[in-house]
N, C-alpha and C positions, 0 to 999 in steps of 0.2 A: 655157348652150348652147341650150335649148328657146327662150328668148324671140329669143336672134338667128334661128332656123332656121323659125319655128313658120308662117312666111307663104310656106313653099318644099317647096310640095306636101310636108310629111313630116308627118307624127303620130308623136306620144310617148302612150302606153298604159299607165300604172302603175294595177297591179291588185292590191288589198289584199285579203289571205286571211283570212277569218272576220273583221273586225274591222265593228263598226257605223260608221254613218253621223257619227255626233257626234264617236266617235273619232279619223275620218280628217279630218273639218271640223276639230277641235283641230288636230291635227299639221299642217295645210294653214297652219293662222294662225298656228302656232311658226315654223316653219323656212318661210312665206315662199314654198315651191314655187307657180309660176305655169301649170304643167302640170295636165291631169285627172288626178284616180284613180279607180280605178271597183271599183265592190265586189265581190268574191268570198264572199255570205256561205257559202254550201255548201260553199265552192273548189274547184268544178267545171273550172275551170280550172287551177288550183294540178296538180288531176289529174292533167290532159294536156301540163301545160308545164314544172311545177317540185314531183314527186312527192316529192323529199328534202332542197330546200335550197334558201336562200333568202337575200338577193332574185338573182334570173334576171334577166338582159339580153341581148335578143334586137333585131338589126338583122333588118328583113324588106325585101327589093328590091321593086321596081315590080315586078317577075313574080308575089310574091307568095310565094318562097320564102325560107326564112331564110336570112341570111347569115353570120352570127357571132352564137354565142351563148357566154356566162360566166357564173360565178354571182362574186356577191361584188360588191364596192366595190375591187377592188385599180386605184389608179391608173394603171400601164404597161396594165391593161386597156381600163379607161376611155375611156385616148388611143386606143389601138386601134378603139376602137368608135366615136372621132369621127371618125376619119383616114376610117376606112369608109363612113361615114353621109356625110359630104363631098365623096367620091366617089361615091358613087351617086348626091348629088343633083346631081355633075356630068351625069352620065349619060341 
Protein backbone atom coordinates (compact mmCIF):
# COMPACT_ATOMS: atom_id res chain seq x y z
CA UNK A 1 0.00 0.00 0.00
CA UNK A 2 2.82 2.54 1.20
CA UNK A 3 4.76 2.27 -2.15
CA UNK A 4 1.59 2.83 -4.40
CA UNK A 5 0.43 6.01 -2.16
CA UNK A 6 4.00 7.21 -0.88
CA UNK A 7 4.09 10.21 -3.91
CA UNK A 8 0.30 11.40 -2.88
CA UNK A 9 0.99 13.98 -0.41
CA UNK A 10 0.49 11.06 2.53
CA UNK A 11 3.07 9.85 5.00
CA UNK A 12 3.23 6.54 6.87
CA UNK A 13 4.90 7.05 10.50
CA UNK A 14 5.88 3.58 12.13
CA UNK A 15 7.20 4.14 15.50
CA UNK A 16 9.08 1.37 17.33
CA UNK A 17 8.90 1.45 21.40
CA UNK A 18 12.06 0.94 23.16
CA UNK A 19 13.78 -1.17 20.68
CA UNK A 20 17.45 0.03 19.17
CA UNK A 21 18.55 1.02 16.13
CA UNK A 22 20.22 -2.30 14.66
CA UNK A 23 17.13 -4.05 15.78
CA UNK A 24 14.67 -2.13 13.67
CA UNK A 25 17.54 -2.09 10.77
CA UNK A 26 17.16 -6.11 11.14
CA UNK A 27 13.55 -6.29 10.85
CA UNK A 28 13.60 -3.42 8.10
CA UNK A 29 15.97 -6.16 5.94
CA UNK A 30 13.60 -9.37 7.06
CA UNK A 31 10.24 -8.41 6.13
CA UNK A 32 11.37 -6.05 3.32
CA UNK A 33 9.02 -2.85 4.63
CA UNK A 34 9.77 0.10 2.25
CA UNK A 35 8.21 2.66 4.81
CA UNK A 36 10.22 4.76 7.75
CA UNK A 37 10.32 3.75 11.36
CA UNK A 38 11.41 5.98 13.65
CA UNK A 39 12.43 5.27 17.29
CA UNK A 40 10.65 5.52 20.41
CA UNK A 41 13.65 4.82 22.60
CA UNK A 42 11.94 6.44 25.95
CA UNK A 43 8.42 5.79 24.29
CA UNK A 44 7.50 9.03 24.86
CA UNK A 45 5.20 8.66 22.47
CA UNK A 46 3.93 5.12 23.06
CA UNK A 47 2.87 7.52 26.19
CA UNK A 48 0.49 9.69 24.42
CA UNK A 49 -0.65 7.40 21.57
CA UNK A 50 -0.70 3.73 22.57
CA UNK A 51 -0.37 3.48 26.70
CA UNK A 52 -1.68 -0.32 26.56
CA UNK A 53 -1.45 -2.17 23.39
CA UNK A 54 0.17 -2.46 20.52
CA UNK A 55 0.71 -1.96 17.32
CA UNK A 56 -1.94 1.42 16.92
CA UNK A 57 -3.08 2.65 13.62
CA UNK A 58 -4.01 5.88 13.19
CA UNK A 59 -5.31 7.70 9.83
CA UNK A 60 -4.67 11.67 10.56
CA UNK A 61 -6.60 14.16 7.78
CA UNK A 62 -5.11 17.11 6.11
CA UNK A 63 -6.67 19.10 9.07
CA UNK A 64 -4.63 17.38 11.17
CA UNK A 65 -7.03 15.52 13.31
CA UNK A 66 -7.28 11.84 13.62
CA UNK A 67 -9.50 9.98 11.67
CA UNK A 68 -9.80 6.29 12.47
CA UNK A 69 -7.72 4.76 14.96
CA UNK A 70 -7.46 0.48 15.85
CA UNK A 71 -5.14 -1.42 17.44
CA UNK A 72 -4.11 -4.69 15.98
CA UNK A 73 -3.37 -6.30 12.54
CA UNK A 74 -7.23 -7.51 12.17
CA UNK A 75 -7.69 -7.51 8.34
CA UNK A 76 -11.76 -6.12 7.96
CA UNK A 77 -9.61 -3.42 9.87
CA UNK A 78 -6.94 -2.96 7.77
CA UNK A 79 -9.35 -2.50 4.64
CA UNK A 80 -11.20 -0.01 6.59
CA UNK A 81 -8.25 2.01 7.15
CA UNK A 82 -7.46 1.91 3.35
CA UNK A 83 -10.98 2.62 2.14
CA UNK A 84 -10.36 5.87 4.35
CA UNK A 85 -6.84 6.88 3.54
CA UNK A 86 -8.27 6.71 -0.29
CA UNK A 87 -10.69 8.84 0.42
CA UNK A 88 -9.01 11.52 1.98
CA UNK A 89 -6.60 11.58 -0.55
CA UNK A 90 -9.52 12.12 -2.76
CA UNK A 91 -10.16 15.08 -0.94
Amino acid sequence: MYDKIKNENFVVAAISRKEKKDTVEQFLNKTKYTFPIYLDSDAAVYKLFANKYIPRNFVVGKDGKIKWATMGFIKEEIFKMIDLINEELKN
